[in-house]
C-alpha positions, -999 to 999 in steps of 0.1 A, spaced: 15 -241 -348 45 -219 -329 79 -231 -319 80 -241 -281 113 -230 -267 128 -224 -237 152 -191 -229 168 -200 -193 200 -180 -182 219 -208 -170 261 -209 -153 286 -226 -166 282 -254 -146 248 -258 -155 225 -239 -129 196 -219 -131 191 -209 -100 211 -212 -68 209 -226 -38 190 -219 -6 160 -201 -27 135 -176 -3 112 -156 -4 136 -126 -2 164 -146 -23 141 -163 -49 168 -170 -75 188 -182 -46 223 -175 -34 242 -157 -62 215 -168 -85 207 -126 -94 242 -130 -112 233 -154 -139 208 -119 -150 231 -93 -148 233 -93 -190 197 -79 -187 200 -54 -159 234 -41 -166 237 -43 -204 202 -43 -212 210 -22 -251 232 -45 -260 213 -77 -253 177 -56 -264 171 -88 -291 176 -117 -266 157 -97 -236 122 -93 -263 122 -127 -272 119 -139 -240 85 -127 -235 77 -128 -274 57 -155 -268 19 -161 -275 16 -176 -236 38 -191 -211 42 -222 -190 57 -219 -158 56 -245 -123 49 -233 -91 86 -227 -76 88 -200 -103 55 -179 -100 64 -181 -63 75 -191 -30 44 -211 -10 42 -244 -6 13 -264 0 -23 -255 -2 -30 -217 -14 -33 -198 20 -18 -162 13 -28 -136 -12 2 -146 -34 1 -127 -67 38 -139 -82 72 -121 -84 62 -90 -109 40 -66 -90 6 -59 -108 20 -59 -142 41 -88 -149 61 -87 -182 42 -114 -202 13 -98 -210 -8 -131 -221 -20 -163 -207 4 -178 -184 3 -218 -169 13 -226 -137 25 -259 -128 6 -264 -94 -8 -301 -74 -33 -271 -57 -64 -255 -74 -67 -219 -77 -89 -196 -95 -74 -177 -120 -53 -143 -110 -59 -115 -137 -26 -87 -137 -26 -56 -154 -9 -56 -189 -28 -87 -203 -17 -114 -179 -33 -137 -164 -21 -167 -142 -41 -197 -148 -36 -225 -126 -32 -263 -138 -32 -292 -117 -36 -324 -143 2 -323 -156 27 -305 -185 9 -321 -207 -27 -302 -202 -7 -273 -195 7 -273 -232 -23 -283 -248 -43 -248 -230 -8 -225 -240 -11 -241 -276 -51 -231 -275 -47 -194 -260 -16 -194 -284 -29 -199 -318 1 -195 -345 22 -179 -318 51 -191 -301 47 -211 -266 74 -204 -238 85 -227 -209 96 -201 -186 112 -226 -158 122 -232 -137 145 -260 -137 120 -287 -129 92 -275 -153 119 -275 -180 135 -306 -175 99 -326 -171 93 -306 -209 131 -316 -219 127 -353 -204 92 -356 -228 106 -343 -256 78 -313 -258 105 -288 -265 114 -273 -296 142 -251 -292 164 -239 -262 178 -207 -261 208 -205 -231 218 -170 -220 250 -184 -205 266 -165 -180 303 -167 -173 299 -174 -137 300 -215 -116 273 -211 -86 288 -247 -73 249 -262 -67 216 -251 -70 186 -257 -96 204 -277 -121 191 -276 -163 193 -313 -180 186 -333 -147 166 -366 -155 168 -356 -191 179 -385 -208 198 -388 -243 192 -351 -257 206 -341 -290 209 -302 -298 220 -290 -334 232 -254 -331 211 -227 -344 233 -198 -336 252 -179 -309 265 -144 -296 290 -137 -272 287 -100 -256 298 -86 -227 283 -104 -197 267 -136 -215 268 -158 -244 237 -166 -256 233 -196 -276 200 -211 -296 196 -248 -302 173 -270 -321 161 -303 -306 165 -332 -322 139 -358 -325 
């Protein structure tokens, strides 16, 4: 059975995304700086970029694939374009049924409305000996933190305080990390933990 980690870039003071999220800001106000790492210095962080999407399939909630609320009334195919960069099954956290959405690349967005719980048991199934990732956001990851269905967290720290926002560890009671490793480059310091049961 794979690891099930989590690899959110995340601020100093502990957001994930900013504040005031839209449809044309979706990482919110000054959110697009916790990512710069990958845009701007993609060759030196080429390890930590892979492994985010090194996964067997993905768990994601709804705020993440995209921006409507409610009942599914728009075409809305996620953030990507037609080829989104998982390439395998991916989860989404939704209270609203929806067929399945098939991408070019090997993804496809399957749509759970019965909890995290079924979610992981279908990523586990479509996963096999693979790895499982909980892409986020902040609310899909702390619900995972907060039930202890997390294996290992892998923070791509950036050296910037967005001041409010998504915030990581919210409702996650009593969590104990043991340190796995960490690098410091240029725009980020990315930094793996184990969690403790």
């Amino acid at each position: 059975m794979g690891t099930v980690f989590s690899s959110p870039a995340i601020s100093l003071d502990g957001y994930v995304a900013g504040p005031r999220q839209t449809r044309e800001n979706p990482l919110g106000e000054g959110g697009e700086n916790l990512h710069r790492w990958m845009f701007e210095t993609p060759d030196e962080n080429r390890a930590e970029i892979d492994a985010i999407v090194d996964a067997g399939a993905f768990v994601m909630g709804r705020n993440m694939f995209g921006p409507v609320r409610g009942g599914w009334d728009e075409d809305w195919r996620g953030w990507w374009g037609e080829e989104p960069p998982y390439h395998g099954p991916v989860y989404v956290l939704t209270h609203y049924t929806h067929e399945p959405i098939e991408m070019d690349g090997g993804t496809t967005f399957f749509f759970v409305t019965d909890g995290i719980e079924s979610a992981l048991e279908q990523a586990r199934a479509a996963a096999g000996d693979r790895d499982i990732s909980v892409a986020g956001g902040a609310s899909t990851l702390n619900q995972f933190l907060a039930a202890g269905l997390i294996d290992e967290l892998r923070l791509h720290i950036s050296p910037i305080a967005l001041g409010s926002g998504e915030r990581l560890f919210e409702g996650v009671p009593n969590l104990n990390l043991e340190p796995v490793s960490s690098r410091t480059v240029s725009l980020a310091t990315h930094v793996t933990y184990r969690v403790k049961r």
